[in-house]
C-alpha positions as CSV (number, residue, x, y, z in Angstrom):
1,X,0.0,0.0,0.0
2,X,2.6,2.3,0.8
3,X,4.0,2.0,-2.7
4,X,1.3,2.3,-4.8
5,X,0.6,5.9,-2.2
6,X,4.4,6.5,-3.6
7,X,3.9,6.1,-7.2
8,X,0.6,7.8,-7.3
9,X,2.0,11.1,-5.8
10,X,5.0,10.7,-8.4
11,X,2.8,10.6,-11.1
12,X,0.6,13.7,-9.8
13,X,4.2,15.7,-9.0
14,X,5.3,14.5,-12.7
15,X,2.1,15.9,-14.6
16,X,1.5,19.2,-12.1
17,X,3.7,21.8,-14.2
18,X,2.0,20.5,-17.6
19,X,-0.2,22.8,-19.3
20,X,-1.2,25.6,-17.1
21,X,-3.3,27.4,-14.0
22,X,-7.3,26.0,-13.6
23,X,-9.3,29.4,-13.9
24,X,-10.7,28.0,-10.1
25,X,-6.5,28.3,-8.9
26,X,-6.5,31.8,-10.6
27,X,-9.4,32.9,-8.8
28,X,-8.1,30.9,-5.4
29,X,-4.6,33.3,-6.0
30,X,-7.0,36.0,-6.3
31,X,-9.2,35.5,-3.4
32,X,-6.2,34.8,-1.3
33,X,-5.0,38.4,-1.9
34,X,-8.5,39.6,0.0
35,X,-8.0,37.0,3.3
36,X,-11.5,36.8,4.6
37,X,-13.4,34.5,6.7
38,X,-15.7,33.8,3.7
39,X,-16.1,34.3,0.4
40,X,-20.2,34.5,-1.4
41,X,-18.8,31.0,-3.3
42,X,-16.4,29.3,-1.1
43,X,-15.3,28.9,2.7
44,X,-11.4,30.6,2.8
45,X,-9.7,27.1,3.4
46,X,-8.4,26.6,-0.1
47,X,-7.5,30.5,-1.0
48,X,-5.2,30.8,2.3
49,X,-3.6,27.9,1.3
50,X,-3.0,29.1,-2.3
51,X,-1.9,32.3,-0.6
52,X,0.4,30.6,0.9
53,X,1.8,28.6,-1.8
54,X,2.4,31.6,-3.5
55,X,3.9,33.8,-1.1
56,X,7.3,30.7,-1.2
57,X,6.6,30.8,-4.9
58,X,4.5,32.7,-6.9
59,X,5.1,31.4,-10.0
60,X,5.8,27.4,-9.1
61,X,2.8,26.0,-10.3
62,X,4.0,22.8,-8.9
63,X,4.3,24.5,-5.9
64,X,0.9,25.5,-6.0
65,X,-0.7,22.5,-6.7
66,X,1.5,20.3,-4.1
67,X,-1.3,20.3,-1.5
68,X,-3.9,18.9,-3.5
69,X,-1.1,16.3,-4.2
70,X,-0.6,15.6,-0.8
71,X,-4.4,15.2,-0.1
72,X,-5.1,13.1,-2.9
73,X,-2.3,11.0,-1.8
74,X,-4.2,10.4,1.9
75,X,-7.5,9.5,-0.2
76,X,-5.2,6.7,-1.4
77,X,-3.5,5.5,2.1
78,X,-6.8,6.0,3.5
79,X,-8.6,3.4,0.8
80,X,-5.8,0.9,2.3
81,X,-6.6,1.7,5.7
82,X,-10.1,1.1,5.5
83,X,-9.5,-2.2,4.1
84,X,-7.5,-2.8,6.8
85,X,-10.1,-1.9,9.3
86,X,-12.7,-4.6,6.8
87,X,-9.7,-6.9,8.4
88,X,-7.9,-7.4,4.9
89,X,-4.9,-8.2,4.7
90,X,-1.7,-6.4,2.5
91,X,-3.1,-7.9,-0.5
92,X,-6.3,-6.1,0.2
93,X,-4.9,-3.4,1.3
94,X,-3.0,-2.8,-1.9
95,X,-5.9,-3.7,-4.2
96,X,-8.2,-1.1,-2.3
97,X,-5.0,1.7,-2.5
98,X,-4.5,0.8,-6.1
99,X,-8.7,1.2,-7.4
100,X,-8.5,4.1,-5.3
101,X,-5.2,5.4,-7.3
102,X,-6.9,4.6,-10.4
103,X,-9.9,6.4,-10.3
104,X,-10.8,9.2,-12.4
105,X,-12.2,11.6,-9.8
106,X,-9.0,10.8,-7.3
107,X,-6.7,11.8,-10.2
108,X,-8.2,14.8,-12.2
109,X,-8.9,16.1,-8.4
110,X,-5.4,15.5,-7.1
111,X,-4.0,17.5,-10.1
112,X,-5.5,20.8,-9.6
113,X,-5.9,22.6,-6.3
114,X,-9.3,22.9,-5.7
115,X,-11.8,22.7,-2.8
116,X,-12.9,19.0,-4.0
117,X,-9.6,17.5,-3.4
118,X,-9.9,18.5,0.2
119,X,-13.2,17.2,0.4
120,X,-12.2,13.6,-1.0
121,X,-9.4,13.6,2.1
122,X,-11.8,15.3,4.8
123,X,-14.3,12.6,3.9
124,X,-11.8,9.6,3.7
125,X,-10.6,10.5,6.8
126,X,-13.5,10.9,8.8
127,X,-14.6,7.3,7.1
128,X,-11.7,5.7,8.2
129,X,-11.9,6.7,12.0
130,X,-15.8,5.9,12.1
131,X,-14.5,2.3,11.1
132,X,-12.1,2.8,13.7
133,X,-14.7,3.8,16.5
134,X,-17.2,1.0,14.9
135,X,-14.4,-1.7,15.8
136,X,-13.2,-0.6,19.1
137,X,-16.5,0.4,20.6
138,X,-19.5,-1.0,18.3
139,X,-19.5,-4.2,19.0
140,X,-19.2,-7.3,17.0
141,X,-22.0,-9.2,15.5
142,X,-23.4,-12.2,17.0
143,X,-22.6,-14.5,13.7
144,X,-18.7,-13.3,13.6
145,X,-16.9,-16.4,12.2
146,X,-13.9,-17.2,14.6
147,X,-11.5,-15.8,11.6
148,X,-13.4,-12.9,11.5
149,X,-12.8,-12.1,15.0
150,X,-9.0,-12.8,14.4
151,X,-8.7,-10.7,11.9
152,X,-10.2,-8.3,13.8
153,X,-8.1,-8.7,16.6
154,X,-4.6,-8.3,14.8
155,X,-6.3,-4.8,13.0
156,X,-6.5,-3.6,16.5
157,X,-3.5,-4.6,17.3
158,X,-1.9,-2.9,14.3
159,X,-3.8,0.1,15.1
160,X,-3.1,0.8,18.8
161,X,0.4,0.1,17.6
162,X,0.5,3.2,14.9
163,X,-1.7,5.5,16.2
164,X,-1.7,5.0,20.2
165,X,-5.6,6.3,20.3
166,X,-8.2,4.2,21.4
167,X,-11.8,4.2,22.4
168,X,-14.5,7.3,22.6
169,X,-11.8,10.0,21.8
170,X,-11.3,9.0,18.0
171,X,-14.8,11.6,18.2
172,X,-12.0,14.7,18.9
173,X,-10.4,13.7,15.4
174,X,-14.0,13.3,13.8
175,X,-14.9,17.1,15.0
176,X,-11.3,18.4,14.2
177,X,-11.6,16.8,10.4
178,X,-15.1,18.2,9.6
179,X,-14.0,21.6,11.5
180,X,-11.6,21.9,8.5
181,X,-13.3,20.3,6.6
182,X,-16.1,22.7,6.5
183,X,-13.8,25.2,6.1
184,X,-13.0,23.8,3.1
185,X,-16.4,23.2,1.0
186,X,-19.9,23.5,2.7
187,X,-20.3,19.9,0.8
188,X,-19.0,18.0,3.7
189,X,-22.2,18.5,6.1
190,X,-24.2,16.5,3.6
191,X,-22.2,13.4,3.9
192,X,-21.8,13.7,7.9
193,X,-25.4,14.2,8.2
194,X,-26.2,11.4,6.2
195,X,-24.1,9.0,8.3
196,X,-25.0,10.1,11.6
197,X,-28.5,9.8,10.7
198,X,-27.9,6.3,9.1
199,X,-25.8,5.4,11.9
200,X,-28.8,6.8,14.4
201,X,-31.3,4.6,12.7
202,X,-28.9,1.6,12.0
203,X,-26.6,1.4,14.2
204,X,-24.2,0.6,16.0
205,X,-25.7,3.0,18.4
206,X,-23.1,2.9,21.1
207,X,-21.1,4.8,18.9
208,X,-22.9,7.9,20.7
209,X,-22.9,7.0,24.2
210,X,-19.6,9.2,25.2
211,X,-19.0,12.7,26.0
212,X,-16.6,13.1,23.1
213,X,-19.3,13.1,20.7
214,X,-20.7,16.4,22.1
215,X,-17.4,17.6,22.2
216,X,-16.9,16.7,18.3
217,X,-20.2,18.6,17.5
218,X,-18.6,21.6,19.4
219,X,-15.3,21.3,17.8
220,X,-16.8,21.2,14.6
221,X,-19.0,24.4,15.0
222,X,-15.9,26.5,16.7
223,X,-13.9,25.7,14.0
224,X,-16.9,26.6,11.6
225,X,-18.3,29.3,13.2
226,X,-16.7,32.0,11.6
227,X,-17.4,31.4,7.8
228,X,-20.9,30.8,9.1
229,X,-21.0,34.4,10.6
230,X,-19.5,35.5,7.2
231,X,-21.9,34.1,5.1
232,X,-25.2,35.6,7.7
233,X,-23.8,39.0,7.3
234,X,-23.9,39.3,4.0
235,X,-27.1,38.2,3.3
236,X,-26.2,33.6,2.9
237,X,-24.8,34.2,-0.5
238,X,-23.6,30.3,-1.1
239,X,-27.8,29.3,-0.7
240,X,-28.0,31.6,-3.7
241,X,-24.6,30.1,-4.9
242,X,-26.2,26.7,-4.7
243,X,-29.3,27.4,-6.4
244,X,-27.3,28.9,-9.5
245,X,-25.4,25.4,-10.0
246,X,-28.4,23.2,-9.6
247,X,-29.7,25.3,-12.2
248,X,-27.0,24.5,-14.8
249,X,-24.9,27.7,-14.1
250,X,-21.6,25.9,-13.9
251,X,-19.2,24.5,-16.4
252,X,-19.5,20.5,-14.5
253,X,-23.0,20.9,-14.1
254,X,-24.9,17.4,-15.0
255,X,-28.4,16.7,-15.8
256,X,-29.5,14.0,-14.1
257,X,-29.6,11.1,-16.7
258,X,-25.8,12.2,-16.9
259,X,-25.5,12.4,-13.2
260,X,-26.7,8.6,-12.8
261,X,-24.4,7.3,-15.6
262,X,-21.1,9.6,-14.5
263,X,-20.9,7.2,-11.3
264,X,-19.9,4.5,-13.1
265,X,-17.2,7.3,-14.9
266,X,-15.5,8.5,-11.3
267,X,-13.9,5.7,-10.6
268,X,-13.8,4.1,-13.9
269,X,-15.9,1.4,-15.7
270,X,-14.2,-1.3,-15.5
271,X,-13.9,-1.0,-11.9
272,X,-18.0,-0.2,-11.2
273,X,-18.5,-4.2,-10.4
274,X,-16.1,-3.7,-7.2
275,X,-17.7,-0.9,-5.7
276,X,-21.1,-2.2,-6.4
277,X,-20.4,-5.7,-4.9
278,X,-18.8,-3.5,-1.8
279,X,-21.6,-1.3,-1.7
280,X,-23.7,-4.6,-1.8
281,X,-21.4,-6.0,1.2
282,X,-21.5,-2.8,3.6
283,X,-25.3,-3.2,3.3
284,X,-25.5,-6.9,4.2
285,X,-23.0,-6.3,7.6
286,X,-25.1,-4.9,10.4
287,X,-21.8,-3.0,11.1
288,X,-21.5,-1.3,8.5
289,X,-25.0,-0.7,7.1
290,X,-25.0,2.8,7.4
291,X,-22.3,3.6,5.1
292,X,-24.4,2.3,2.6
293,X,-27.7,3.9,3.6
294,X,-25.7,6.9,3.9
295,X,-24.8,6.7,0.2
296,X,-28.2,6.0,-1.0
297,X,-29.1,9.3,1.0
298,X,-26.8,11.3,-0.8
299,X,-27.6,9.3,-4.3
300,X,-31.1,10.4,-3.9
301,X,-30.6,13.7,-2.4
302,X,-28.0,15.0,-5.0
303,X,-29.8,13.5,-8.0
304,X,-33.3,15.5,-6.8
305,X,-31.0,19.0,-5.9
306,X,-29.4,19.4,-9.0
307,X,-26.3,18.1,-7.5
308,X,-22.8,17.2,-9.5
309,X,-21.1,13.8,-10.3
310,X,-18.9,14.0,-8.2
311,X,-20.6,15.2,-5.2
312,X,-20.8,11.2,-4.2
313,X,-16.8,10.7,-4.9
314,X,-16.2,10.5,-1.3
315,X,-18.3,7.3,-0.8
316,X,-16.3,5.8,-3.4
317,X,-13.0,4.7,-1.6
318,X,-14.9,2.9,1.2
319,X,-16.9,1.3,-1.3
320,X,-13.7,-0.2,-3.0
321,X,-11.9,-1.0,0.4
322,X,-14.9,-3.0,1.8
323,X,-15.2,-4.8,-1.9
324,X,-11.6,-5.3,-2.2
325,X,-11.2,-7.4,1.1
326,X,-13.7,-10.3,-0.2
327,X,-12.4,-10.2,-3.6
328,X,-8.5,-10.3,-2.1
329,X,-9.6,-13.6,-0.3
330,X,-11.2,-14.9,-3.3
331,X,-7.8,-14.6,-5.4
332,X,-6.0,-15.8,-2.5
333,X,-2.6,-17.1,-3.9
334,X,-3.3,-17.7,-7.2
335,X,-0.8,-15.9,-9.4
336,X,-3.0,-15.9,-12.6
337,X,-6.1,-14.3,-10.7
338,X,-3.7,-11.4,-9.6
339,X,-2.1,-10.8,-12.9
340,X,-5.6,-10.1,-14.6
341,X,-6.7,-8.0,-11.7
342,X,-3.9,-6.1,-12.2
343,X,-4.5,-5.9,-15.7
344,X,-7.7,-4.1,-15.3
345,X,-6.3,-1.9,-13.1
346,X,-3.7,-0.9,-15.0
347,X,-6.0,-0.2,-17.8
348,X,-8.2,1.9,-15.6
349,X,-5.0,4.2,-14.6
350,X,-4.3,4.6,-18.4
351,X,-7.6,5.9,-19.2
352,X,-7.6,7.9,-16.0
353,X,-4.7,9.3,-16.7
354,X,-4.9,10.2,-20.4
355,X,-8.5,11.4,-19.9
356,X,-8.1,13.7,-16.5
357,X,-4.1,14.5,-16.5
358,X,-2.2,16.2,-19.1
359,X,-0.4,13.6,-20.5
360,X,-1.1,14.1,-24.2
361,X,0.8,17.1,-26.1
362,X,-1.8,20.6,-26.3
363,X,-1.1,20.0,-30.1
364,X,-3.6,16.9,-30.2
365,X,-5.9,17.5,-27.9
366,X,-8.5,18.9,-30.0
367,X,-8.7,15.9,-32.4
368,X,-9.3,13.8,-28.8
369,X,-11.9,12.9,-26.8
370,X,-10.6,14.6,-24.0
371,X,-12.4,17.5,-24.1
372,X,-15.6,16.6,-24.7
373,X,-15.1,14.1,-21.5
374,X,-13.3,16.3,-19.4
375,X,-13.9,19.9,-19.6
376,X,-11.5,20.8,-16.9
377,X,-8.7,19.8,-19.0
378,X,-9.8,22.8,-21.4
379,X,-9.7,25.6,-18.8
380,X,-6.1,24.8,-18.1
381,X,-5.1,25.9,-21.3
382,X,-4.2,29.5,-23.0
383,X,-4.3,31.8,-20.0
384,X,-1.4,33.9,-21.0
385,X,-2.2,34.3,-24.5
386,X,-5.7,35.5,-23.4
387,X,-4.2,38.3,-21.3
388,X,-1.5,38.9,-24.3
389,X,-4.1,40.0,-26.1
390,X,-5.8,41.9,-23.7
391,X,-2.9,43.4,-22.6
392,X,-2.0,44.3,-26.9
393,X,-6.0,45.7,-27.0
394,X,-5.5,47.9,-23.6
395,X,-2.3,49.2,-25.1
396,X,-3.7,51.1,-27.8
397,X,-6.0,52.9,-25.7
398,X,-5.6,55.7,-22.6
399,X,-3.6,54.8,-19.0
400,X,-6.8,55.3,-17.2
401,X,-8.5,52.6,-19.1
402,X,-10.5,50.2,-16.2
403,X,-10.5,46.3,-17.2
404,X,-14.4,44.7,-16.8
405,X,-14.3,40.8,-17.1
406,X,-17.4,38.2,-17.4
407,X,-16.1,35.9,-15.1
408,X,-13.3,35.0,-12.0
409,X,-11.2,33.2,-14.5
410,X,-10.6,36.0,-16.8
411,X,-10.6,38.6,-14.0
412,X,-7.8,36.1,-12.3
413,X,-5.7,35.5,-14.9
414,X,-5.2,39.2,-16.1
415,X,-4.2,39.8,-12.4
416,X,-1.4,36.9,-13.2
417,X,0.0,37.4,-16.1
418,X,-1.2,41.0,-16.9
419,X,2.3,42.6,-15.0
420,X,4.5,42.7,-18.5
421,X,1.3,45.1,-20.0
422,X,0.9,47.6,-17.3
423,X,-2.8,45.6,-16.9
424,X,-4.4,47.5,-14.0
425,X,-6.3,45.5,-11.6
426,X,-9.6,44.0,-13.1
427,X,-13.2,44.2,-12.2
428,X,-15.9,41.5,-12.5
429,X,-19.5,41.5,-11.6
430,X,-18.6,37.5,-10.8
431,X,-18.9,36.0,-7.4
432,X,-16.2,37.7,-4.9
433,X,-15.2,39.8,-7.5
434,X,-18.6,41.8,-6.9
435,X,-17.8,42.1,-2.9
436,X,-13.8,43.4,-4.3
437,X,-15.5,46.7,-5.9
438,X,-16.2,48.3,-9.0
439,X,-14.1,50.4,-11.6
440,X,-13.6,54.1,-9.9
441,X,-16.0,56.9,-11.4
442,X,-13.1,58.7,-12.7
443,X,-12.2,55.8,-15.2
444,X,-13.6,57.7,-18.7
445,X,-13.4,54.0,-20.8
446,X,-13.6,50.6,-19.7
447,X,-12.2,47.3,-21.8
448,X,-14.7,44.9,-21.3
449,X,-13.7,41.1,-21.7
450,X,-16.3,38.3,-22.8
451,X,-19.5,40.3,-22.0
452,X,-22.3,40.1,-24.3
453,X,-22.6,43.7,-26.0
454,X,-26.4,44.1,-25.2
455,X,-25.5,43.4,-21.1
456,X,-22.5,46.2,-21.6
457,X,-25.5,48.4,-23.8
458,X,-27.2,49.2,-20.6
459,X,-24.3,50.8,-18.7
460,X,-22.7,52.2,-21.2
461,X,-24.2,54.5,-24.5
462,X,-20.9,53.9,-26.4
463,X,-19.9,50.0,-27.1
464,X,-17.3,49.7,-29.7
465,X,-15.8,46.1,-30.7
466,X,-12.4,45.7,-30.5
467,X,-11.8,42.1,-31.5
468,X,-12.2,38.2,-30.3
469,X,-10.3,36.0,-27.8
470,X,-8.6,33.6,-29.6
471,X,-6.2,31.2,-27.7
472,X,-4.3,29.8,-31.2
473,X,-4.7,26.1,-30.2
474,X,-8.0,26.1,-31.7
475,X,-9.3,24.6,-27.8
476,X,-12.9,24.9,-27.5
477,X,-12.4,26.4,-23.6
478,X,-15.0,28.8,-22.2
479,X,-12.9,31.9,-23.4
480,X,-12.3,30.9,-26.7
481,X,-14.4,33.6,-29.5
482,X,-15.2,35.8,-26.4
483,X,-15.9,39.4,-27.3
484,X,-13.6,42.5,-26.8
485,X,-15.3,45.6,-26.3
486,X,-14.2,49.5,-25.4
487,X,-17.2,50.8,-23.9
488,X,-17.2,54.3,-23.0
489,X,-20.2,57.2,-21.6
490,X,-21.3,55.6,-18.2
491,X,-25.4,55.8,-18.8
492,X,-25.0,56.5,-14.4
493,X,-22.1,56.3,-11.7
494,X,-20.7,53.0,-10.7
495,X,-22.2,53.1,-7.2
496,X,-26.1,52.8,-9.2
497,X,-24.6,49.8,-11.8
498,X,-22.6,47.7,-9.4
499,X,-25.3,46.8,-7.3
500,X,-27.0,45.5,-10.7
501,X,-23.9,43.5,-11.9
502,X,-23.3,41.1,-9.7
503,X,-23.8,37.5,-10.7
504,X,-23.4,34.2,-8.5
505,X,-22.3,31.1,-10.5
């Protein structure tokens, strides 16, 4: 297990400097230059550590992007984990790393920092020690098999040995994970509401019967409590956030034929048949029944919201651990067995890879399917050629020329790599670009980037073209074709428009 952990993080450290900056890390290096305890979008989790990042290197995207390396990596270790708390053995406990490694939504989220690699871990984690606390203070069924019990035993064993925690307090860890966690992406309440309800209804029970538990809640909610105090005084901004991407506002939004058939996409096809018969297992064991309850809950409640794909990747890794176990017993020794499972797996991590990590040259991209699969992999490319010609547009006009961008990703990456133009410091209408202010009253023409001309009509009496975006890799990203305009004559001041330009999505 430890080795496949190792080759996964070199394969995530090897791709990070491909192409280029995710207009979500632009806007994360943006946000972290206004530290806040919340954004309208976003808890501040993920901007302060891009903040950081950049402040030992601001232009290492490697550097950048190690964290979500990192957390990706403890996804994996904690798929092995898990399987050793099912009481598999190292064969398990490499299978269930390895599926883990493989899967689509591990990889393309360990590549790029963003908010839903830090959910994967938060969730792994928290998975992993409810195991733990369902072994050393749920109870065992009454039909355990003698070997079962064994096994058992010598994962205890193993545990107390690496950890030196026992009992009730694993609850502190619990609280301290989803404190972060929630610091991180509001997503992670759903899934810890879903298990403790599962885990109310199904059991074990005793789970609760400790004082830590309280104490979790209240860790949790300390460690929550100011992004939550945030978000009240100005006005719960992520509810309307939330409603926008139900609606289809977002660039990974699924309908929900697509969002039934992508969870046989995040980890893979050819693995679906393990997770199912794991799913399938956790449901059968008393134990463990209200993991999958708990997914079912989410299934159903993400499907009816709106929700994305990969809202339900974190159930996937304890799905695969408690599938692996079984199957590892069932190829017991037998060479042949292993070779074909590896096999599959090793398929699985090619497709990954090729589809969700930027493996294949920019110069045949287009004429793959990657695109049309992943639409990540599109945003990553031509950011500094978009702000070249910006920058070459800008030029020809006045010093005192604002810069008013559609969206976060445009806005961010002008604010990158707009220094060698003299770019001034852009201005959206887009999520916490809104809250960061409007152009000043004094700026007499604005160059408006990928707004429509008949939104820029009613602000402005003058709107002159000035050209198209065109990132000359013929990529079909959202930037590419967007409209240049010089808009001049304000139709009222800034302080009576800003109000009407702000736009959650």
């Amino acid at each position: 297990m430890p080795i496949v952990a190792a080759l996964f993080a070199v394969v995530l450290i090897a791709c990070a400097p491909r192409y280029g900056y995710h207009r979500d890390e632009l806007y994360f290096l943006a946000a972290g230059r206004h530290p806040s305890w919340g954004y309208p979008d976003q808890p501040p989790l993920t901007p302060l550590i891009a903040k950081v990042m950049a402040a030992i290197d601001p232009d290492s995207l490697l550097l950048l992007r190690l964290p979500a390396v990192l957390a990706a990596t403890l996804v994996v270790v904690c798929a092995g984990l898990m399987a050793r708390e099912f009481g598999g053995g190292r064969g398990a406990q490499a299978l269930a790393a390895a599926t883990v490694a493989s899967a689509a939504v591990v990889m393309g989220a360990g590549h790029l920092l963003s908010t839903a690699v830090f959910d994967l871990a938060a969730w792994s984690v928290v998975s992993l020690v409810v195991l733990i606390l369902i072994r050393e203070i749920g109870g065992l069924r009454e039909d355990d098999r003698p070997e079962d019990i064994a096994a058992e035993g010598r994962a205890a064993g193993a545990r107390r040995n690496m950890f030196r925690l026992s009992g009730p307090r694993w609850w502190l860890l619990i609280g301290l994970v989803v404190g972060l966690g929630l610091q991180n992406k509001l997503l992670l309440i759903f899934p810890v509401l879903a298990l403790l309800v599962s885990l109310l209804v199904f059991g074990p029970r005793k789970l609760f019967a400790t004082k830590f538990f309280p104490m979790a809640i209240a860790i949790a909610v300390l460690l929550w409590l100011p992004y939550l105090v945030w978000q009240a005084r100005n006005g719960w901004p992520q509810w309307e956030m939330s409603r926008a991407i139900a609606g289809g506002s977002s660039g990974t939004s699924d309908s929900p034929i697509m969002f039934v058939l992508l969870q046989f996409g995040l980890i893979g096809p050819l693995l679906a048949p393990l997770w199912v018969f794991g799913l399938w297992r956790l449901a059968r064991d008393t134990r463990y029944r209200a993991f999958a309850v708990a997914y079912g809950l989410l299934f159903v409640l993400f499907l009816a919201t709106g929700g994305k794909a990969y809202y339900l990747g974190g159930m996937y890794p304890i799905l695969l651990a408690a599938g692996a176990v079984p199957f590892a017993a069932w190829l017991g020794q037998r060479r042949i067995r292993w070779a074909a499972v590896s096999f599959v797996v090793a398929l699985n991590v090619i497709s990954s890879a090729v589809l969700f990590l930027p493996v294949l040259p920019i110069s045949v991209l287009k004429d793959s399917p990657v695109l049309a699969i992943n639409y990540d992999a599109g945003e990553t490319i031509g950011w500094p050629e978009f702000t070249r010609q910006v920058g070459e547009v800008r030029a020809r006009l006045g010093s005192d020329v604002a810069i008013l961008t559609g969206n976060y990703g445009e806005a961010g990456a002008i604010e990158r790599f707009g220094a060698p133009y003299n770019l001034p410091k852009p201005h959206s209408g887009h999520n916490s670009y809104w809250w960061w202010g409007p152009p000043s009253d004094t700026a007499t023409e604005v160059l408006a980037v990928g707004i429509d001309r008949d939104q820029l009509a009613r602000a402005f009496t003058d709107v002159e073209p000035a050209g198209r975006i065109d990132n000359t890799r013929d990529i079909d990203n959202d930037e590419q074709g967007a409209p240049l305009f010089i808009c001049r004559n304000l139709r009222a001041p800034w302080s009576e428009l800003w109000p009407h330009a702000k736009h959650l999505g």
